[in-house]
RODRENVEX-422213 format. One line per field, with one value per residue (C-alpha): residue number from 1; x, y, z. Coordinates in steps of 0.001 Angstrom, whole numbers, plus 524288, in hexadecimal, padded with zeros to 5 digits. Example, Ala and Ser with C-alpha at 12.3 -4.5 7.8 and 13.67 -1.06 7.14 Angstrom:
BEGIN
k c(1 | 2)
u c(8300C | 83566)
v c(7EE6C | 7FBDC)
w c(81E78 | 81BE4)
***
This chain:
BEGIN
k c(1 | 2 | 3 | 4 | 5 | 6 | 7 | 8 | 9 | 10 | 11 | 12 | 13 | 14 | 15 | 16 | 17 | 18 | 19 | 20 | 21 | 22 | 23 | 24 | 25 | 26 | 27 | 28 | 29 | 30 | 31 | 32 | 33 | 34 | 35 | 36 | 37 | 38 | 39 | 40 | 41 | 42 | 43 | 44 | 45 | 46 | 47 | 48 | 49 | 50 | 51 | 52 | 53 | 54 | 55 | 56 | 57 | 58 | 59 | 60 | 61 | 62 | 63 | 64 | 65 | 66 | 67 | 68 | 69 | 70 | 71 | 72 | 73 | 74 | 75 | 76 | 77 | 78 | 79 | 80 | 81 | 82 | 83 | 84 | 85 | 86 | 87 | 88 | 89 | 90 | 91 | 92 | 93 | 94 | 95 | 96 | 97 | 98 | 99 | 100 | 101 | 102 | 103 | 104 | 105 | 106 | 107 | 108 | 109 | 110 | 111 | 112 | 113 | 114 | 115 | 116 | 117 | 118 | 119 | 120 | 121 | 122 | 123 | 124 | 125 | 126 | 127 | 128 | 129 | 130 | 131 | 132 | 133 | 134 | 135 | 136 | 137 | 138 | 139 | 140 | 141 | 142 | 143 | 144 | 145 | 146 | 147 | 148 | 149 | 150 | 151 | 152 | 153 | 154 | 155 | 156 | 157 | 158 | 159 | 160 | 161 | 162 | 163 | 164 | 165 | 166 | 167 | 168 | 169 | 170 | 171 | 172 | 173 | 174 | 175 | 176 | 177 | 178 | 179 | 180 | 181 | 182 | 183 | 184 | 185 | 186 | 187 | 188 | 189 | 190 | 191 | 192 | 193 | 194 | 195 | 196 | 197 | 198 | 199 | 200 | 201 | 202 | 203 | 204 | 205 | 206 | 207 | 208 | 209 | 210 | 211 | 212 | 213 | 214 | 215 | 216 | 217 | 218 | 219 | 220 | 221 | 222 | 223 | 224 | 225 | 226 | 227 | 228 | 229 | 230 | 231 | 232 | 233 | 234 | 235 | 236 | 237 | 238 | 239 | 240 | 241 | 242 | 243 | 244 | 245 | 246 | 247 | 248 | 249 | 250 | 251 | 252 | 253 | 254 | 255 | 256 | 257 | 258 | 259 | 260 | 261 | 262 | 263 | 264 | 265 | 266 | 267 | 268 | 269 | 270 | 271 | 272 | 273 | 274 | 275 | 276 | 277 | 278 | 279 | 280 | 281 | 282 | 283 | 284 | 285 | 286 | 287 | 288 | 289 | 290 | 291 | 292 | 293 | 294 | 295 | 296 | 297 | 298 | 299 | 300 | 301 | 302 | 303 | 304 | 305 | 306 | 307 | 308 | 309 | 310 | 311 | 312 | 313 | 314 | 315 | 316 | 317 | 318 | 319 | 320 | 321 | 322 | 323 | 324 | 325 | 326 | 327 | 328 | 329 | 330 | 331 | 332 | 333 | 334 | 335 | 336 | 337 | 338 | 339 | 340 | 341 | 342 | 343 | 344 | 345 | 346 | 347 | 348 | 349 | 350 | 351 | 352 | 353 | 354 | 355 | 356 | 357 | 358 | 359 | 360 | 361 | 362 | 363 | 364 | 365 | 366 | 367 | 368 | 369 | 370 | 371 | 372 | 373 | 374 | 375 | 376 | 377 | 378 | 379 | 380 | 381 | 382 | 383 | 384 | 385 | 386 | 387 | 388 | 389 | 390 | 391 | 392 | 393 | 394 | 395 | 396 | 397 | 398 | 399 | 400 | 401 | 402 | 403 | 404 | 405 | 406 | 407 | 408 | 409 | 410 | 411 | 412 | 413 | 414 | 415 | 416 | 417 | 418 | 419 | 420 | 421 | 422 | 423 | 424 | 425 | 426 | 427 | 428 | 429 | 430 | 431 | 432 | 433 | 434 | 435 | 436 | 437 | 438 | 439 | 440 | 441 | 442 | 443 | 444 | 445 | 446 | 447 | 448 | 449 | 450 | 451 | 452 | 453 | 454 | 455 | 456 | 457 | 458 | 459 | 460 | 461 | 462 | 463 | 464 | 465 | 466 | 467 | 468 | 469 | 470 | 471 | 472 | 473 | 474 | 475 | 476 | 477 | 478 | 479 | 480 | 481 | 482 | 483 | 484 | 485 | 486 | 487 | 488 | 489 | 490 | 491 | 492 | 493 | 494 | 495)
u c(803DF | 8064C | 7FD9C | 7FE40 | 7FF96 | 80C8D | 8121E | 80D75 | 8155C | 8208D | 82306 | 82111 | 81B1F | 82849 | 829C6 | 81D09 | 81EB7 | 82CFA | 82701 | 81D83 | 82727 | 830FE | 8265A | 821A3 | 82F60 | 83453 | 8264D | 8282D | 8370A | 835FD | 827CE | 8205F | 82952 | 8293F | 81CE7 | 8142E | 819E0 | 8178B | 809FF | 80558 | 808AC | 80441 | 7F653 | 7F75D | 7FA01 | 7ED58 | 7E502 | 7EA2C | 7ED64 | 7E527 | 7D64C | 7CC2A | 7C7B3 | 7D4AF | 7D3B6 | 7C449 | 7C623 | 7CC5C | 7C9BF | 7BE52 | 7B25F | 7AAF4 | 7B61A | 7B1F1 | 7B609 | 7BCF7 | 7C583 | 7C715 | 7CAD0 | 7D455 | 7DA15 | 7DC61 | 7E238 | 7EB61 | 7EFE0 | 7F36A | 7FA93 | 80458 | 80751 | 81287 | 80B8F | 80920 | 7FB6F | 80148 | 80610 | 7F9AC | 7F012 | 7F49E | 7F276 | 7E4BD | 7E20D | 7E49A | 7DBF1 | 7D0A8 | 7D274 | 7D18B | 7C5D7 | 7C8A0 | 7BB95 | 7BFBE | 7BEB9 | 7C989 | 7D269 | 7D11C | 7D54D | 7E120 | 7E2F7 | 7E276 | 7E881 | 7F503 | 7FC54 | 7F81F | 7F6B9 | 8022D | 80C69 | 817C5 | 81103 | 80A94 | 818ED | 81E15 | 81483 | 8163E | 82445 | 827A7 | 8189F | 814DC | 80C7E | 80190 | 8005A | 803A3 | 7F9C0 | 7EE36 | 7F211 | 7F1DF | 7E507 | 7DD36 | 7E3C6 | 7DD10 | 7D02B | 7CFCD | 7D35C | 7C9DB | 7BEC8 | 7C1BB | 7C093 | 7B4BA | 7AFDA | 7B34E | 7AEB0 | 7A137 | 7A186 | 7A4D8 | 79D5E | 7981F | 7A2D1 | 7AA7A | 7A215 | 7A203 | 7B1B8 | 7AF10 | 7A712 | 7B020 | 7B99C | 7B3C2 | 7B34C | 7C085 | 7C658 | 7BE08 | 7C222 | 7CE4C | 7D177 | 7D8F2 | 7E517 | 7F12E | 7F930 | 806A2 | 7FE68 | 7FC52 | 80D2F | 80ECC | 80640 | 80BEA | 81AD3 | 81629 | 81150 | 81D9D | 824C2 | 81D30 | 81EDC | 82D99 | 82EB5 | 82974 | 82A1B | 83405 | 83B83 | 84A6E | 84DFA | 84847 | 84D05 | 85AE6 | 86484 | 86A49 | 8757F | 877B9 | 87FBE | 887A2 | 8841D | 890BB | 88857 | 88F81 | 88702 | 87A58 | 87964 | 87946 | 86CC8 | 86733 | 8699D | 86351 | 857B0 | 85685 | 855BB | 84D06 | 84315 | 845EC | 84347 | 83D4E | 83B0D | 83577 | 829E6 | 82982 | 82F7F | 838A5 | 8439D | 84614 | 85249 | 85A7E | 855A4 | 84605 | 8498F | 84E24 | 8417E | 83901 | 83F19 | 83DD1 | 82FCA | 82CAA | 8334F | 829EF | 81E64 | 821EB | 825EF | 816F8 | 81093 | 81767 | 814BF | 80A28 | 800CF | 7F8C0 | 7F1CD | 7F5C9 | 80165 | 80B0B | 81386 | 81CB1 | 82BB5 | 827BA | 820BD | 82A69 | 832FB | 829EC | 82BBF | 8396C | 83827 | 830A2 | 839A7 | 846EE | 8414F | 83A55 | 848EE | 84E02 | 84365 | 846DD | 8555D | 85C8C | 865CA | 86EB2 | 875AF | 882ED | 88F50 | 894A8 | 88A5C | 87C65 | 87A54 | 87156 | 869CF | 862BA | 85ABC | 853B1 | 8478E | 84E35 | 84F3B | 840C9 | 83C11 | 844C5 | 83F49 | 830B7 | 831B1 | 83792 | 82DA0 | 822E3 | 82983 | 829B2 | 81BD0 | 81825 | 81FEF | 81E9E | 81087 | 8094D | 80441 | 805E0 | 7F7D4 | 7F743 | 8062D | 8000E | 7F416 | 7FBC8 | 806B1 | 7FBEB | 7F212 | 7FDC4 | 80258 | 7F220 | 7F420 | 80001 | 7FA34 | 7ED55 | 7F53F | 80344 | 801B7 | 7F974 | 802FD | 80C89 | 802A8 | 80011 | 80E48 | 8114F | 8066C | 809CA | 8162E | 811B0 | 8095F | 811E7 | 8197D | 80F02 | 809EC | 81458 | 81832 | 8124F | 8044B | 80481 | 80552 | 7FB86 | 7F2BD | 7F43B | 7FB93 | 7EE38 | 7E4AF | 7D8EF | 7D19C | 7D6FF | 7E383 | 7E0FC | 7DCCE | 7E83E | 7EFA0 | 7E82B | 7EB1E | 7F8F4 | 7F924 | 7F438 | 7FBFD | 807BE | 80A32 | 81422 | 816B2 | 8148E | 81C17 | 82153 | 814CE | 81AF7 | 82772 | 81DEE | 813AA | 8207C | 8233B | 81511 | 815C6 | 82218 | 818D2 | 80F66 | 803C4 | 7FCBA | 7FC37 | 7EECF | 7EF7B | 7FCC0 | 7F552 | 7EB7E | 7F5C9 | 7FC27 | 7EE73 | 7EB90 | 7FAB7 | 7FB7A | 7EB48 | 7E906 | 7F635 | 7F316 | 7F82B | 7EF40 | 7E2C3 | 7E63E | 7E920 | 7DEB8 | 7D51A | 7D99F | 7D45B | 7C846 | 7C422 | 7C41C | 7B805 | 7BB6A | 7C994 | 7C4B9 | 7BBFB | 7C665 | 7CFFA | 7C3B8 | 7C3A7 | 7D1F5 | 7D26D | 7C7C0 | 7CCE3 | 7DAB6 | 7D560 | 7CD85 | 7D879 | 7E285 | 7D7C1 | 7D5D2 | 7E378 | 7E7B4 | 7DBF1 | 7E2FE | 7EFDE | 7E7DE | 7E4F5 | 7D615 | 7CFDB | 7CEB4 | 7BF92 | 7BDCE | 7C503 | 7BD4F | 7B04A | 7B494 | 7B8C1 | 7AB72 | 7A473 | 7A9D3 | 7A9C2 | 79B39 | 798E4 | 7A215 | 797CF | 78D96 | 790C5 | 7958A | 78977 | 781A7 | 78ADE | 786BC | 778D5 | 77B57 | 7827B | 77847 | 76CBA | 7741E | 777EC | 77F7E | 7828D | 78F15 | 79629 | 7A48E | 7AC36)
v c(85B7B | 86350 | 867BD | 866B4 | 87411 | 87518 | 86818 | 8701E | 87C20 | 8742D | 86E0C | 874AA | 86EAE | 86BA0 | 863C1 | 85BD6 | 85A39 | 8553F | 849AD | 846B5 | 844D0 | 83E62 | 834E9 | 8310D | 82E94 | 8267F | 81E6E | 819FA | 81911 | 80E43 | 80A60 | 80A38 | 80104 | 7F30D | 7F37E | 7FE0A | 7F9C2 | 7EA75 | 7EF2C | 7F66D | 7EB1C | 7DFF6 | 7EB43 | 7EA09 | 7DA34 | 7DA5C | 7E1B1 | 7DF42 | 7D027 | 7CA21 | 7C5B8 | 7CAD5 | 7BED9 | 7BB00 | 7C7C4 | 7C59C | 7BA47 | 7BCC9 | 7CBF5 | 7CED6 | 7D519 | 7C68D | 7BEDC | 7B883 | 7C38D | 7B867 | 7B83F | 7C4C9 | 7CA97 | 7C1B3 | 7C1AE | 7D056 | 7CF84 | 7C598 | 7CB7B | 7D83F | 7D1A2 | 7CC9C | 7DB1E | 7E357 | 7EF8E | 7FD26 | 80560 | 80A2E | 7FDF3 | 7F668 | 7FFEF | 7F9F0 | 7EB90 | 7F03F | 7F720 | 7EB26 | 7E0ED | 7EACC | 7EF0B | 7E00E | 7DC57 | 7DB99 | 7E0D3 | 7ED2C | 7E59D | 7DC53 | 7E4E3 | 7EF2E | 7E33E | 7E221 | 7F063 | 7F339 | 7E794 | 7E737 | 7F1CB | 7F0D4 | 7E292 | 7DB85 | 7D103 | 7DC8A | 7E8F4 | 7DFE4 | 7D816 | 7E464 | 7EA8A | 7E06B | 7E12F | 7F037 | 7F58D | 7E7F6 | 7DAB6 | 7E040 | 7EA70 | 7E2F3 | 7D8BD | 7E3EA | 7E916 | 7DCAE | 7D8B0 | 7E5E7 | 7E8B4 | 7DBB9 | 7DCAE | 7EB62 | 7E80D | 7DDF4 | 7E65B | 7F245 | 7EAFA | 7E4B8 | 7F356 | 7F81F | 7ECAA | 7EF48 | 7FE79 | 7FE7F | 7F0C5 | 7F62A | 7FC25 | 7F0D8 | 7E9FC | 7F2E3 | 7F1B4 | 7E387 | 7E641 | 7F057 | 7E579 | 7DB47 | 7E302 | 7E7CA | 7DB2B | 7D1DC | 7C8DF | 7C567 | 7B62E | 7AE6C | 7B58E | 7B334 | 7AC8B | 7B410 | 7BEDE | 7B9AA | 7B77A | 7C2D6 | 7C8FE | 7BFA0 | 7C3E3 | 7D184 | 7CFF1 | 7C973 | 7D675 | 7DD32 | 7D662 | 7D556 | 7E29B | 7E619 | 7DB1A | 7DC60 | 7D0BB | 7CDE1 | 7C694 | 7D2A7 | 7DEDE | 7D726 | 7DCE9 | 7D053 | 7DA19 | 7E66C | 7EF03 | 7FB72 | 804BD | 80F85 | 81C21 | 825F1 | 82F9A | 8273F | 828F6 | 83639 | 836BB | 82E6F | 83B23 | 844DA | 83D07 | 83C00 | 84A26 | 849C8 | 84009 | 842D6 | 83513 | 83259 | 82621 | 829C8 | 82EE0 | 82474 | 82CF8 | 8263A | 8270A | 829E9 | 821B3 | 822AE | 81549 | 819BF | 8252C | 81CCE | 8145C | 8208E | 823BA | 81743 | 8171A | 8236B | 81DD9 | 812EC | 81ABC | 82207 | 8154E | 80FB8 | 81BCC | 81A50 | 80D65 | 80731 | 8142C | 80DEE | 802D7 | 7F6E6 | 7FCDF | 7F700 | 7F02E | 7FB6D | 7FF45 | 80937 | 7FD46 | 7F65D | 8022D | 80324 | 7F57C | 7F5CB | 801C0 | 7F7DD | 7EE14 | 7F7BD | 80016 | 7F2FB | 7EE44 | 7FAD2 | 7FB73 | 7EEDC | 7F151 | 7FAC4 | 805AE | 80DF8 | 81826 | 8195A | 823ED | 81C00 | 81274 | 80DB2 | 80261 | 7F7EA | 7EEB5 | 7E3FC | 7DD76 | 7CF7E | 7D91B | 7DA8A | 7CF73 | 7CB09 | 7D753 | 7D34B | 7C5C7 | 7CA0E | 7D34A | 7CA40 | 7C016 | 7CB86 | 7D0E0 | 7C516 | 7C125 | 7CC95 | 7CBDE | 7BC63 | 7B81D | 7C45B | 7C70F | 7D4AE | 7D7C2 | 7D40D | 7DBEF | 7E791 | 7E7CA | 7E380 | 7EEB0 | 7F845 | 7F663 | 7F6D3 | 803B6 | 80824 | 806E1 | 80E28 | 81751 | 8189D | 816C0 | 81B37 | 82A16 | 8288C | 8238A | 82C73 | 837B8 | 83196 | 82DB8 | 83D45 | 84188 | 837EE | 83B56 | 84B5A | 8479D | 84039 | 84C90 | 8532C | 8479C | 84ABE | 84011 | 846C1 | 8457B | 836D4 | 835D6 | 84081 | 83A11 | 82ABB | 829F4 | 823F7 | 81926 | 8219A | 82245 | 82DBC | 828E4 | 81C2E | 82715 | 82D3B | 821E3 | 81F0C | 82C8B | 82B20 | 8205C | 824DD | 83234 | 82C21 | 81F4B | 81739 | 80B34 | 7FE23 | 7F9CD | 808EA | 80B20 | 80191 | 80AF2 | 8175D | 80FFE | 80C70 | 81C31 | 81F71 | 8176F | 81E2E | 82BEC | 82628 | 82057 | 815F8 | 80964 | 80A6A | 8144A | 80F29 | 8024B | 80C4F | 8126F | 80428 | 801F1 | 80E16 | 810BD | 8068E | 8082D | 815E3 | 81D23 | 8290C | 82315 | 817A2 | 81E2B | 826FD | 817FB | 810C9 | 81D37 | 819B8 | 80BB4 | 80C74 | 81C0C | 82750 | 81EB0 | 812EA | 816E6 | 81F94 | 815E2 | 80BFA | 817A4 | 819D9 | 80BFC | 80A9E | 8150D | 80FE8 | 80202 | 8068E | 81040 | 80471 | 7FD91 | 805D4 | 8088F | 7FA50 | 7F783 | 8033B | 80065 | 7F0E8 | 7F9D2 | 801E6 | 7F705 | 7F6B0 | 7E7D9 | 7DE95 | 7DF60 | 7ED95 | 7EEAF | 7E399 | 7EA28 | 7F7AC | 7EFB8 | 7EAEE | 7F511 | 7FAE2 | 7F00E | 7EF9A | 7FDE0 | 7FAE0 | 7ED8C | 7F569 | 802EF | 7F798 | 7EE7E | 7FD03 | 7FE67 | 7F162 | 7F2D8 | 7FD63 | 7F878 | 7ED2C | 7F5E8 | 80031 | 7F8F9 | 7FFD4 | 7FAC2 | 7F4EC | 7FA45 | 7FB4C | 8076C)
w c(85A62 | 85000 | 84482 | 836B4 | 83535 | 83DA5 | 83429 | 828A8 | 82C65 | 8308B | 822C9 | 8140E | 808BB | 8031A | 80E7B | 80EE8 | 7FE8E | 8023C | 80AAE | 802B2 | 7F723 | 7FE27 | 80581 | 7F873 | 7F2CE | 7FDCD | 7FC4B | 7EDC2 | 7F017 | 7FCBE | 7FB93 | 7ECEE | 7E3A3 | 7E986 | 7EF30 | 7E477 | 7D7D6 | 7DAF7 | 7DFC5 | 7D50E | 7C94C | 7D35D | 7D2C0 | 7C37B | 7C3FB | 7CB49 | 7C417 | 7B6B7 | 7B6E4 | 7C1E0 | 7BE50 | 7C71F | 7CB5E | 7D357 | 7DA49 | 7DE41 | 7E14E | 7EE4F | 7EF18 | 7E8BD | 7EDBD | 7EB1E | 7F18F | 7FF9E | 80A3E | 810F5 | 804C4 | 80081 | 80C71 | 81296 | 803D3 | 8029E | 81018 | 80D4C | 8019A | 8097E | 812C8 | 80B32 | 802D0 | 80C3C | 8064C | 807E3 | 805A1 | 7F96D | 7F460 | 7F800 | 7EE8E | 7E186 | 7E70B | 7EB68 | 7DFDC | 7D618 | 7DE8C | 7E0D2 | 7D222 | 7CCB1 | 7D584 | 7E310 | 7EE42 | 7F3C2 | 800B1 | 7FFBF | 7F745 | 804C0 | 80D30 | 803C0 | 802BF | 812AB | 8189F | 80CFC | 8126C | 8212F | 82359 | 81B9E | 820BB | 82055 | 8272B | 831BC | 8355B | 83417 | 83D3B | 847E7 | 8474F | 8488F | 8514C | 85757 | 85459 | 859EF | 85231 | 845C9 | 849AF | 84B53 | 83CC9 | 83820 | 83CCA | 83C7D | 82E86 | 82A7E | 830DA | 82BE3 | 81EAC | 81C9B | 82268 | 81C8B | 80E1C | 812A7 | 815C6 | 8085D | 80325 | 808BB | 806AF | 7F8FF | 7F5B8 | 7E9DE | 7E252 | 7E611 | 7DD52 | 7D2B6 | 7D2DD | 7D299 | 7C686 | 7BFC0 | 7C1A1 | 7BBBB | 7AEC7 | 7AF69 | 7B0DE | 7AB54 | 7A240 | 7A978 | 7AC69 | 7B2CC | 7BAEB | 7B22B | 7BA72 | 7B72B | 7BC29 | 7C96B | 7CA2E | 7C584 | 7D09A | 7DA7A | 7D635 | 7D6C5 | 7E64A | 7E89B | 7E1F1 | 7EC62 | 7F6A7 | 7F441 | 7F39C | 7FFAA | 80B08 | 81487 | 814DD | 81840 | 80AE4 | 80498 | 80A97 | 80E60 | 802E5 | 7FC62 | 7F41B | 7F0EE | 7E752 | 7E8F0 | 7DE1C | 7DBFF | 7DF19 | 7E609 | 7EE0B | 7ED28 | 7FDCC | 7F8C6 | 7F0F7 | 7FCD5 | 803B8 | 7FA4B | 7FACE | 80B4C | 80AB0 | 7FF19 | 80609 | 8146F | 81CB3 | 828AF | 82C07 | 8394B | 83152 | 826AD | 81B6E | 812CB | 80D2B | 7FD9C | 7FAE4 | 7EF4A | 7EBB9 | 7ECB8 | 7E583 | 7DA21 | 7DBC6 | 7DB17 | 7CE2B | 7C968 | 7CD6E | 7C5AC | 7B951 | 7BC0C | 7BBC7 | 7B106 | 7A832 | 7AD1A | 7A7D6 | 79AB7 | 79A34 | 7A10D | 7A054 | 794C4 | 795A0 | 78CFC | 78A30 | 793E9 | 78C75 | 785EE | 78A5D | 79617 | 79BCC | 79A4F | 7A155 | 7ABD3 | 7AFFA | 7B026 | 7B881 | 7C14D | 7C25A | 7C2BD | 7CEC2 | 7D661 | 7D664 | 7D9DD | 7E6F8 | 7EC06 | 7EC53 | 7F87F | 7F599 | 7FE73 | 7F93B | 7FD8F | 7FB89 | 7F049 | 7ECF8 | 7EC81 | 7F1A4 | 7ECCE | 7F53D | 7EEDA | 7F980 | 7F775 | 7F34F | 7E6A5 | 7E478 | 7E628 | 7E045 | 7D2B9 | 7D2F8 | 7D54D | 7C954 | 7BED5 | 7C34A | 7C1E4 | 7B2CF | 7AF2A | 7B23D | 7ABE9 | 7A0F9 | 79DC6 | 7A387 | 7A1C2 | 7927C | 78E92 | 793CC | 79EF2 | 7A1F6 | 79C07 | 7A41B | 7B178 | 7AE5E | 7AB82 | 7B87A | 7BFD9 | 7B931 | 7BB70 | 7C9E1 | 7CB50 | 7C42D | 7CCE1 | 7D8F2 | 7D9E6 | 7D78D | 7E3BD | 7EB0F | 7E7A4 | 7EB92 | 7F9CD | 7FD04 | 7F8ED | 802F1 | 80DAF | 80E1C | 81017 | 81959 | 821B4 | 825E5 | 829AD | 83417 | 83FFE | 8481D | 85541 | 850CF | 84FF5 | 85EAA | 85F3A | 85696 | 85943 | 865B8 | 86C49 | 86696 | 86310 | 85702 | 852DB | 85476 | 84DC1 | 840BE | 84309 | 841B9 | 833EB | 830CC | 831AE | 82979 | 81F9C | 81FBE | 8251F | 81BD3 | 81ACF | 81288 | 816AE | 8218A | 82469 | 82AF8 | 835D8 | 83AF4 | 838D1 | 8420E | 84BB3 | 84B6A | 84CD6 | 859CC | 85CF7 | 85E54 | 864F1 | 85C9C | 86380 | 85CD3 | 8586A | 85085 | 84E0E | 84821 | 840E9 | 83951 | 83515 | 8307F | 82840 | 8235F | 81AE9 | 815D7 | 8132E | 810A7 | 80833 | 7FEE0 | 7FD43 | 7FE3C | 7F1FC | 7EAEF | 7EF2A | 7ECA3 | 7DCDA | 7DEF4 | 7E822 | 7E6C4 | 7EFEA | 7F6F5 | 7F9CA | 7FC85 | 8064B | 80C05 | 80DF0 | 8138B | 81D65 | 821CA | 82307 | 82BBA | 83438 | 834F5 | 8373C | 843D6 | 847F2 | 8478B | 84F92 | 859DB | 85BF2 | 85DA8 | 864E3 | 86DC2 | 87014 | 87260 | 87AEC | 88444 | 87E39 | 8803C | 8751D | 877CD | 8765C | 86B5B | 8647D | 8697F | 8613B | 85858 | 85564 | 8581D | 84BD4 | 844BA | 84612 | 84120 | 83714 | 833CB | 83528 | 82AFB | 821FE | 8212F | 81E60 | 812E2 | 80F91 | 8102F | 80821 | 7FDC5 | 7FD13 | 7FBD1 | 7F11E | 7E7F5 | 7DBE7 | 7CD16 | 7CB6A | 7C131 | 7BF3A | 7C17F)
***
């Protein structure tokens, strides 16, 4: 195997800063609009429009466990989302008074555990191995938020607290603002799901550009591909989008930087911005010798219908309050959370040429702890969006990883990409971010070693003996933590 030090002298820093650039273009060009922008307003909707009541009601730290849990779950299961894409959401139910608990169920089982990424799963690796992410991701996720529930009992309440004076005063949910969440789900949703009647293009239009294929080819040997190793590539179309996308930041910061001061002509810019490049993303082009042409799939045609339905809730059922103060925690979030993003999809992508594709089958060709890590390790250095993660776990296969670590990696990929941990540090802190990383990794090498050890041959009873075996030094450190927490009690105050 070889070292890092050979890989180092084998590529230069231009090199390395090349991948890292084009990995983070060909991210926000095929990945960030449909799923991030939807995201990030449906984060404002939440906290800026929703009462705190409707969101403890079912998630808060009060709420039965029976409820709570199963809720966050269910909500997860529905959202085709990535790590990235998944922060936001978090972020606005933990933010308007959901327990850290079930907001970690929604935050861990989203990405790993939804409808899409489990069919998906079964289809291209195997049913078994879609039926042991489905079921571990869901008895992980609900333990590890009952863990951080327990560990961080205390300033759970004190967010509780700090919440209660932030929002109080609010009353009953305005029920435009519960369509307009619902039509901004659906915007999600649409945007993302794989379906026939979506992706199938209905029309299309030939656009006179002569030498269009041509710019295509500037920009493969801008943004080299390789699909083998999950890099993507920068179309002429996602080039457009990623221009679009900066004029959209910069119309947000002219508009939307100040608070209470939404409703001026940048704003108004920005959202047009919104609407233009959403439009653009859920069209298809290919460039051709003479022309461009235009695919407009049945996506367009949802997309178009989800965002008049959401402009004009906005613009007819909101009052100019309540628009200024959804437009404005929406533009807060982006503002705590995107730059991170951009930051860890620039690093992935650097570090992903410096993991070779020998050392996986050095590292996880057998079903050992060690390998199970390694198969955590990769990925979180190796991401992929939701749904990639599937052909990259096909190739790992291909070299030799053993299907427990195989099933480790499908855990941790879509929980603790780089990425993610910068974002969710914003919204938790360095030590309950860390805490949470700790357990995912845990509960995703549990998880590979169990199933591996079923691959292996292992019997059902030996693996349930281990099983609880840990699960009873697990009990154990945790009802010390409680003890703990009953007998040191702090003041509450807000943050």
């Amino acid at each position: 195997m070889g070292t890092l030090r050979n890989v180092l002298t084998d590529m230069n820093l231009l090199h390395l800063l090349q991948s890292g650039a084009g990995n983070l273009a060909a991210y926000l060009a095929a990945h960030v609009l449909l799923c991030l922008v939807p995201a990030f307003f449906i984060a404002g909707a939440l906290s800026a429009l929703v009462p705190k009541e409707s969101i403890t009601r079912f998630l808060g730290r009060h709420a039965p466990k029976y409820v709570s849990y199963p809720a966050a779950a269910a909500a997860g299961s529905v959202l085709a989302v990535c790590s990235c894409t998944i922060v936001p959401l978090f972020a606005g139910i933990h933010r308007k008074g959901a327990g850290i608990g079930p907001a970690i169920t929604f935050l861990f089982f989203a990405p790993a555990g939804n409808i899409l990424a489990l069919s998906y799963t079964g289809i291209a690796i195997g049913p078994d191995i879609a039926f042991a992410r489905l079921a571990l991701s869901l008895t992980f996720g609900i333990g590890i938020g009952m863990i951080m529930a327990l560990i961080f009992s205390r300033s759970d309440e004190a967010h509780d607290q700090a919440d209660d004076v932030a929002f109080a005063g609010h009353g009953r949910m305005n029920p435009a603002a519960l369509m307009l969440l619902a039509a901004l789900a659906a915007l999600l949703l649409a945007g993302t799901l794989k379906l026939d009647w979506l992706d199938r293009a209905w029309a299309s239009l030939a656009i006179p550009r002569a030498g269009s294929d041509g710019l295509q080819v500037w920009l493969d040997l801008a943004v080299p591909a390789d699909p083998a190793r999950g890099k993507e590539r920068l179309s002429l179309q996602g080039t457009v989008l990623i221009l679009l996308l900066g004029a959209i930041g910069f119309s947000a910061w002219m508009g939307l930087d100040r608070r209470g001061v939404a409703d001026n002509p940048w704003t108004r810019i920005h959202l047009g911005l919104v609407f233009v490049t959403l439009l653009v993303a859920a069209t298809r082009w290919t460039p051709g010798p003479s022309a461009l042409v235009v695919e407009l799939p049945g996506r367009l045609a949802a997309v178009s219908l989800l965002l008049a339905t959401a402009a004009w809730l906005g613009l007819r059922k909101l009052d100019g309050h309540e628009r200024q103060e959804w437009l404005w925690e929406s533009w807060r979030f982006v503002k705590q959370i995107f730059p991170l993003l951009l930051v860890g999809v620039f690093v992935v992508g650097v570090l992903r040429e410096l993991i070779r594709p020998e050392w996986i089958q050095a590292l996880a060709g057998t079903n050992t702890v060690i390998a199970n890590m390694a198969g955590v390790l990769f990925g979180v250095f190796m991401y992929f969006p939701t749904l990639v993660e599937v052909p990259i776990a096909n190739m790992f296969l291909d070299l030799g990883m053993h299907r427990g670590p195989l099933l480790a990696y499908l855990m941790a990929d879509p929980e603790l990409s780089l990425q993610s941990i910068l974002m969710i540090t914003v919204v938790l802190g360095r030590i309950r971010t860390w805490t949470y990383v700790g357990w995912v990794a845990v509960f995703s090498t549990l998880a590979g070693l169990i199933y591996g050890s079923w691959v292996d041959g292992a019997s059902v009873l030996a693996i349930g003996l281990l099983l609880a075996a840990f699960l009873g030094v697990l009990s154990g450190a945790l009802w010390l933590i409680a003890r703990w927490n009953g007998r040191n009690p702090v003041p509450l105050t807000p943050r």
